[in-house]
DRENLOMI-338153 format. One line per 5 residues: number of its first residue (from 1); for each residue x, y, z of N, C-alpha, C. Coordinates in steps of 0.2 Angstrom, whole numbers, always signed. Example, Ala and Ser with C-alpha at 12.3 -4.5 7.8 and 13.67 -1.06 7.14 Angstrom:
# DRENLOMI-338153
1) +66:-28:+39:+62:-22:+39:+66:-16:+39 | +64:-11:+35:+68:-5:+36:+64:+0:+39
//
This chain:
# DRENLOMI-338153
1) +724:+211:+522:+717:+211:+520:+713:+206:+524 | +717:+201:+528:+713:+197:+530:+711:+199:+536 | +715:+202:+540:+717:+205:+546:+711:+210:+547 | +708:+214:+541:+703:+215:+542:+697:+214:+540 | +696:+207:+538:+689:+202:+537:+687:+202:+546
6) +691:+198:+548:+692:+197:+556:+690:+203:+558 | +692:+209:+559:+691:+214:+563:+681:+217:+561 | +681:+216:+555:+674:+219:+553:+670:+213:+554 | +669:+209:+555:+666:+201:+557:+666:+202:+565 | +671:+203:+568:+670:+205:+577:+668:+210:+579
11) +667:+217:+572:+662:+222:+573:+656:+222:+573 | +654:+219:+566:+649:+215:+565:+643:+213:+571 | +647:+208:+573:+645:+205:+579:+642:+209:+585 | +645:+213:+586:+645:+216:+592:+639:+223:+591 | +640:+225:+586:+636:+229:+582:+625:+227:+581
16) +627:+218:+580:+621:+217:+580:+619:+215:+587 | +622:+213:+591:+622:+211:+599:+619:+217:+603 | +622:+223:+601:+621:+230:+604:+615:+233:+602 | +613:+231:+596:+605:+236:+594:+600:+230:+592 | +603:+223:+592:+596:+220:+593:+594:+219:+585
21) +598:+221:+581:+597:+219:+574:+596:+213:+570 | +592:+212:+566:+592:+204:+565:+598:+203:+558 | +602:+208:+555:+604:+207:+551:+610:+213:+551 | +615:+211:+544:+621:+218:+545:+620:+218:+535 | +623:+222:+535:+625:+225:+527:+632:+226:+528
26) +639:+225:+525:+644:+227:+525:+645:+229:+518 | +648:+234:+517:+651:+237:+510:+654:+243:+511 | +658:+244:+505:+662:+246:+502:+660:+252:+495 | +659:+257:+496:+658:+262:+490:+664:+265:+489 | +668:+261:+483:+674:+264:+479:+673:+267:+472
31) +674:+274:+472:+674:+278:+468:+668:+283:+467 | +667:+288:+466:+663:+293:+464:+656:+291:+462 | +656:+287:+457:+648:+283:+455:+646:+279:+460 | +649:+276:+463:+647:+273:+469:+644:+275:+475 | +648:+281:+475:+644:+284:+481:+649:+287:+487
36) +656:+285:+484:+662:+286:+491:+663:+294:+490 | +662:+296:+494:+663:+306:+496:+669:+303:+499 | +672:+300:+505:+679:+303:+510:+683:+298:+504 | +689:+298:+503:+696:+297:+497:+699:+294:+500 | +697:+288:+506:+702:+284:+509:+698:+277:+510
41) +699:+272:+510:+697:+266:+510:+693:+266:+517 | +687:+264:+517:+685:+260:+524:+679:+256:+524 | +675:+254:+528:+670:+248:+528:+665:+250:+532 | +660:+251:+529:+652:+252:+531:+649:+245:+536 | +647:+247:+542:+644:+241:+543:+636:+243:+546
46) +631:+241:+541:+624:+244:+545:+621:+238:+545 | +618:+241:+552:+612:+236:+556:+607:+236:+551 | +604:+230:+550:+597:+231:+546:+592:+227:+551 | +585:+229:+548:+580:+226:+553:+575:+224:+550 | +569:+223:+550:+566:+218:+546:+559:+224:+542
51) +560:+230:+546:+555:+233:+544:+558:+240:+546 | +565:+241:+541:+568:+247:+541:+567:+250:+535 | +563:+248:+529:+562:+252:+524:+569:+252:+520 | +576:+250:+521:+581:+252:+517:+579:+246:+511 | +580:+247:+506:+581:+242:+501:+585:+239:+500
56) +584:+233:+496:+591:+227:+496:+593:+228:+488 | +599:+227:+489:+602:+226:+484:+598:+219:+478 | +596:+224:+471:+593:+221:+466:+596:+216:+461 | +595:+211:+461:+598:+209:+456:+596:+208:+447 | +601:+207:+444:+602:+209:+436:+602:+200:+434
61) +596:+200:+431:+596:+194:+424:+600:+197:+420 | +605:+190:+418:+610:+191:+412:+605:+189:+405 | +608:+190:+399:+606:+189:+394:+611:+182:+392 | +605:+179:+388:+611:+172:+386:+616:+172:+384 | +622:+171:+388:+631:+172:+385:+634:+179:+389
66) +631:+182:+391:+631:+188:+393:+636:+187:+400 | +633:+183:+404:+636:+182:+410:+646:+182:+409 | +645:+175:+404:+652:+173:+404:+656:+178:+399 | +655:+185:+396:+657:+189:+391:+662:+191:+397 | +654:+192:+402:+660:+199:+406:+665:+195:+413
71) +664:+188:+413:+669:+184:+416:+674:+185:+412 | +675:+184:+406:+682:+184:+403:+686:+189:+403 | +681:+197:+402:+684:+204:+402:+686:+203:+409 | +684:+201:+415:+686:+202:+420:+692:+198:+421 | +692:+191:+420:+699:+188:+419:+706:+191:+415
76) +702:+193:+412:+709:+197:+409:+713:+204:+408 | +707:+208:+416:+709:+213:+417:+712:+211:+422 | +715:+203:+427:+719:+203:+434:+723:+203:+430 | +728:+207:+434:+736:+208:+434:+735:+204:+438
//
């Protein structure tokens, strides 16, 4: 996994270098609700620009206690 941090970071790079992009989006859509159609793992990397129209990722106010409810459900889902 690290081996490809490194590879997606010197794509990155190169990607904003070549189109002059002021910024990159890197993700990941795993699973059906997310949005992944191809059934194989891989990494999205898009150039953004200051007046490209794509939206940014929203964030969610938790409700009080709410945050640390789904930190534990999550802790106790790692195997």
């Amino acid at each position: 996994a690290s081996y490809l941090i490194v590879v997606v970071k010197k794509l990155s790079n190169a990607v904003l270098k070549a189109v002059g992009a002021g910024g990159i989006n890197i993700l990941s859509n795993n699973k059906a609700p997310a949005g992944q159609i191809i059934e194989h793992p891989h990494i999205h990397i898009v150039p953004r620009f200051s007046d490209d129209n794509l939206s940014e990722w929203q964030s969610h106010k938790y409700k009080v206690g709410e945050k640390e409810k789904y930190v534990e459900k999550i802790k106790s889902s790692i195997i």
